[in-house]
C-alpha positions in Angstrom: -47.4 -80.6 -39.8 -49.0 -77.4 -40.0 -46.8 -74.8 -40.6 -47.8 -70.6 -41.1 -45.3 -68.4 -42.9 -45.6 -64.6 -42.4 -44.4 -62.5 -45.1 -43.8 -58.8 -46.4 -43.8 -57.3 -49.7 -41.3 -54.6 -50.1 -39.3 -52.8 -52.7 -36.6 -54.1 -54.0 -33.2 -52.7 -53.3 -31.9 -53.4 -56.6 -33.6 -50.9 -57.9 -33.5 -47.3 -57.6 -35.3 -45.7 -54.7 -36.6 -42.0 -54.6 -38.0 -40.2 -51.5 -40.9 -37.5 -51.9 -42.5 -35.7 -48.8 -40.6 -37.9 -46.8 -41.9 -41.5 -47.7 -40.4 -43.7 -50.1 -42.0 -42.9 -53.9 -43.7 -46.1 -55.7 -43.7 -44.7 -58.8 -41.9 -47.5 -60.8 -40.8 -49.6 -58.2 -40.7 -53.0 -58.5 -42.2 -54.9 -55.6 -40.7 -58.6 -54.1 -41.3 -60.6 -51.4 -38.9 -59.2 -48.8 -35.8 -61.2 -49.0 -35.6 -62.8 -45.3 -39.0 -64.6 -45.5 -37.8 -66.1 -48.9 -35.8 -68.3 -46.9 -38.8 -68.6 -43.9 -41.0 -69.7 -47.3 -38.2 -72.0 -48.6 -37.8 -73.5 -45.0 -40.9 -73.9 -44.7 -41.6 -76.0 -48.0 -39.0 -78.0 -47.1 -40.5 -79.1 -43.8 -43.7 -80.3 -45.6 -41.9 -82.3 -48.4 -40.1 -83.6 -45.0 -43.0 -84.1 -42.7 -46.3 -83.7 -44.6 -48.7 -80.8 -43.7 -49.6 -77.8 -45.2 -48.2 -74.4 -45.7 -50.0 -71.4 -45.0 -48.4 -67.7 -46.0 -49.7 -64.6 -44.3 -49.4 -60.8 -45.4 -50.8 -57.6 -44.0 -50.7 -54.8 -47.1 -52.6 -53.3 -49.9 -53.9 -55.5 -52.7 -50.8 -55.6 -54.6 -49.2 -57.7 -52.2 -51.4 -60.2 -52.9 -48.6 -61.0 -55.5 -46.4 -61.7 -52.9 -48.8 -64.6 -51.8 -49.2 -66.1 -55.8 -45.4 -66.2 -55.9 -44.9 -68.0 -52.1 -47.6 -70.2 -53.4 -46.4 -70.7 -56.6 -42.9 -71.8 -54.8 -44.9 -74.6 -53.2 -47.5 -73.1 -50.2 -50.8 -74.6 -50.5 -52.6 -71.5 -49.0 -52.6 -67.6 -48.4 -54.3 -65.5 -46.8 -54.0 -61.3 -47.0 -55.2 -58.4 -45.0 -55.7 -55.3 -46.4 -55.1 -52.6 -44.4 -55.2 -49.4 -46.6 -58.3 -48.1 -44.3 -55.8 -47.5 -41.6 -55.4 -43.4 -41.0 -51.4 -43.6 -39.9 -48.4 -45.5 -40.7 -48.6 -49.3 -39.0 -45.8 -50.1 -36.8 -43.9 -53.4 -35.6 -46.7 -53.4 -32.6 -49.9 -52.9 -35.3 -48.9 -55.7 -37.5 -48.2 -58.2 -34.7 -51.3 -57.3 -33.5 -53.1 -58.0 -37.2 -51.2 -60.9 -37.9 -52.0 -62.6 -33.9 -56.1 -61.7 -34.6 -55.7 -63.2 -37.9 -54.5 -66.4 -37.0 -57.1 -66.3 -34.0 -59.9 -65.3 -36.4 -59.2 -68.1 -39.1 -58.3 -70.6 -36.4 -55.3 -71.2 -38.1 -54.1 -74.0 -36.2 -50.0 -74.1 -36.3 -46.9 -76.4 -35.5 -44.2 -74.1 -36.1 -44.0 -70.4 -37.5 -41.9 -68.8 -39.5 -40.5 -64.9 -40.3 -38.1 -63.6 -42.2 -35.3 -61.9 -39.7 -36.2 -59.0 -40.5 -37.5 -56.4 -43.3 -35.8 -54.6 -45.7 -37.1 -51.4 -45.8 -37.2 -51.1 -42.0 -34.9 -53.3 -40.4 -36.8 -53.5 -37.4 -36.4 -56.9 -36.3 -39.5 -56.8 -34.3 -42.9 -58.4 -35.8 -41.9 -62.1 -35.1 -41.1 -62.0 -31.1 -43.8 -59.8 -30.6 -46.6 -62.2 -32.3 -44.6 -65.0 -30.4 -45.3 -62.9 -27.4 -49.2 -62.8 -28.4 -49.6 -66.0 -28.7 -47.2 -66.8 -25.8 -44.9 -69.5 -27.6 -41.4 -69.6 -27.3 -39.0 -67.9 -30.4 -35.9 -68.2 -31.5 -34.5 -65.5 -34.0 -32.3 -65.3 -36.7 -31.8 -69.4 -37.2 -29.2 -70.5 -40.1 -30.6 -74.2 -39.1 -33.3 -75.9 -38.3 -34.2 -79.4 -37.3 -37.4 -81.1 -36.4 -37.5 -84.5 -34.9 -40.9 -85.2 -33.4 -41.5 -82.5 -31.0 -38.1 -81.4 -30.7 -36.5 -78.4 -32.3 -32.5 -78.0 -32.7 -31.7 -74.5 -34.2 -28.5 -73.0 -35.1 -28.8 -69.4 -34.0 -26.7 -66.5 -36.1 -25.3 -64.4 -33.3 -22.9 -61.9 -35.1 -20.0 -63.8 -35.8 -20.6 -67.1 -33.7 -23.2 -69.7 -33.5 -25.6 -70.5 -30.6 -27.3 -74.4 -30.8 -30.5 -73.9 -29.1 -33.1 -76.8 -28.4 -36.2 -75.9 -28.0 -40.3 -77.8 -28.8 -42.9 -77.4 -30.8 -45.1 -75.2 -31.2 -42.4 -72.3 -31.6 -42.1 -69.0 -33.9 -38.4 -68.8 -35.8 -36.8 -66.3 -37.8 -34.8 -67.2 -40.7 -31.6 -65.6 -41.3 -29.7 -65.6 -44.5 -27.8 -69.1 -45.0 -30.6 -70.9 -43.7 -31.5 -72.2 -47.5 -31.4 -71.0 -50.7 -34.8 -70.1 -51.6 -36.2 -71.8 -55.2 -37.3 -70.5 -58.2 -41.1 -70.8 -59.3 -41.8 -73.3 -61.9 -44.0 -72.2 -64.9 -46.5 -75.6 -63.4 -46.0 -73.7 -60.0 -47.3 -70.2 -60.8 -50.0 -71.6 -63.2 -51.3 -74.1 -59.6 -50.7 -71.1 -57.5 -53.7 -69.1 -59.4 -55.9 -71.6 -58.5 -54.9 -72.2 -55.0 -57.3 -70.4 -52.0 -56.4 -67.2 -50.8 -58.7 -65.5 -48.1 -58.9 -61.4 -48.1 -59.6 -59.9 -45.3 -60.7 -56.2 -43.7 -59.6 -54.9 -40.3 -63.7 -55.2 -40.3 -63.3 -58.8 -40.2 -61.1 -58.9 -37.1 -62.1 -58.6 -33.3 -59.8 -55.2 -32.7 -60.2 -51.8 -32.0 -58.3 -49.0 -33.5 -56.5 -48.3 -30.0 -55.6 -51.7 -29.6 -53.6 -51.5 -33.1 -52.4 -48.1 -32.7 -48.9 -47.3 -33.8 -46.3 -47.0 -31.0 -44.1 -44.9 -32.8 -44.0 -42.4 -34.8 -41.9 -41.7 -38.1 -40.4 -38.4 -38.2 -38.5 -38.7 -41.4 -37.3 -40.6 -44.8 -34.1 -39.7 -45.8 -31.4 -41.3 -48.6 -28.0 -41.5 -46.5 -25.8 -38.3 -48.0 -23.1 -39.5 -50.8 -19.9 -41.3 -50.0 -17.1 -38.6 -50.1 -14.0 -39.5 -52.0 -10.9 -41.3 -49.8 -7.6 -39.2 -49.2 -4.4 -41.0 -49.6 -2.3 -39.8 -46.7 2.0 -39.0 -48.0 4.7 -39.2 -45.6 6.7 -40.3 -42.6 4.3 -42.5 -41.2 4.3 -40.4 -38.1 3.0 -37.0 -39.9 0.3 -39.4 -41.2 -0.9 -40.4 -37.9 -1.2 -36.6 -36.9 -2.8 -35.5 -40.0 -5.2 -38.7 -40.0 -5.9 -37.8 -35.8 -6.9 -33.9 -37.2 -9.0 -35.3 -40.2 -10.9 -37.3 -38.0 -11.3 -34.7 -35.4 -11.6 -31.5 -38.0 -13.8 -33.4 -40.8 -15.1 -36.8 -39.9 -16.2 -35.3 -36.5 -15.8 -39.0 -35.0 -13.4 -38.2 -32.2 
């Protein structure tokens, strides 16, 4: 089975995040692989230890998140492959990077039973990179799986839909996105990260790819970065329970604003 994980390195929300001139500061931030496509990793090792194959991980960045690849590989991927994108003028959107990551897998001829996304990043929440390169490469997608199942050609999924659970069948080949409680992603071994430093990673250029800078253009534009202002402290309401209805109706109509 050939199976292509794509993956993001972001900051990680543990730590402590500044903003300056609007974009998040790097200045000692630590950098992880973003959390969702730890499970689409982990999910993904466990189909080849299942069904054979290999396991291919993909990332669009700068050179640092080539680390991202050496720690995916040192969880078991046999491959990675990175484009760096730092020659890019503006800020790439959910459209530019399914566009990158769809010529990338066309350019390597990255042949591919199943594909698999984290839900969603961290430090945009988008939900969007993984249906649009299904869309691309016009196979079918299911988002947001807490299960998955292959039996042959068939694919059984159990779909997180806010509170209740959608089982979806579906065949190969087929893009997923994990969702958390899919797995619970492993820890490198020290043998791991010393094989995953001698394991093949291509690097590629936007040079290397057949698009044009219009094709990958960003659809949308960020306006502003912004920390969300500080949690005020609760009131505790005193009273007949009627006088605290009134006063909570004018609090939320005076202060909150919300009605």
């Amino acid at each position: 089975m050939n199976i292509l994980v794509c993956l993001k390195q972001t900051f990680d929300t543990e730590e402590r995040i500044t903003i300056e001139n609007g974009r998040i500061s790097e200045d000692g931030v630590e950098f992880v692989i973003n959390p969702y496509d730890e499970y689409a990793v982990e999910e993904a090792i466990r189909l080849k230890e299942k069904h054979g194959g290999e396991v291919t991980v993909i990332t669009i960045g700068p050179e640092r998140a080539e680390q991202a690849l050496r720690t995916a590989m040192a969880m078991g991927a046999d491959k990675g492959v990175i484009v760096d994108i730092e020659e890019l003028e503006e800020e790439p959107d959910e459209h530019t990077i399914a566009k990158i990551l769809a010529a990338t897998i066309k350019e390597e001829d990255l042949a591919f039973d199943i594909i698999l996304c984290g839900y969603m990043a961290v430090d945009d929440g988008s939900a969007q990179v993984g249906p649009r390169l299904a869309e691309l490469l016009e196979i079918p997608h299911i988002s947001t799986i807490t299960k998955l199942d292959i039996d042959g050609n068939k694919v059984s999924v159990e779909k997180d839909v806010e509170g209740d659970v959608e089982l979806i069948d579906s065949s190969l080949p087929i893009l997923v996105t994990a969702q958390q409680g899919l797995n619970d992603p492993r820890y490198p071994s020290l043998p791991g990260i010393m094989k995953a430093k001698k394991k093949p990673l291509t690097r590629l250029e936007l040079d290397d790819l057949d698009l044009d800078e219009e094709e990958i253009a960003a659809k949308t534009e960020t306006i502003d970065v912004f920390l969300p202002p500080k949690k005020q402290a609760g009131k505790i309401l005193q009273g007949d329970i009627k006088d605290q209805a009134k006063e909570l109706v004018q609090l939320l109509r005076n202060e909150a604003k919300v009605i």
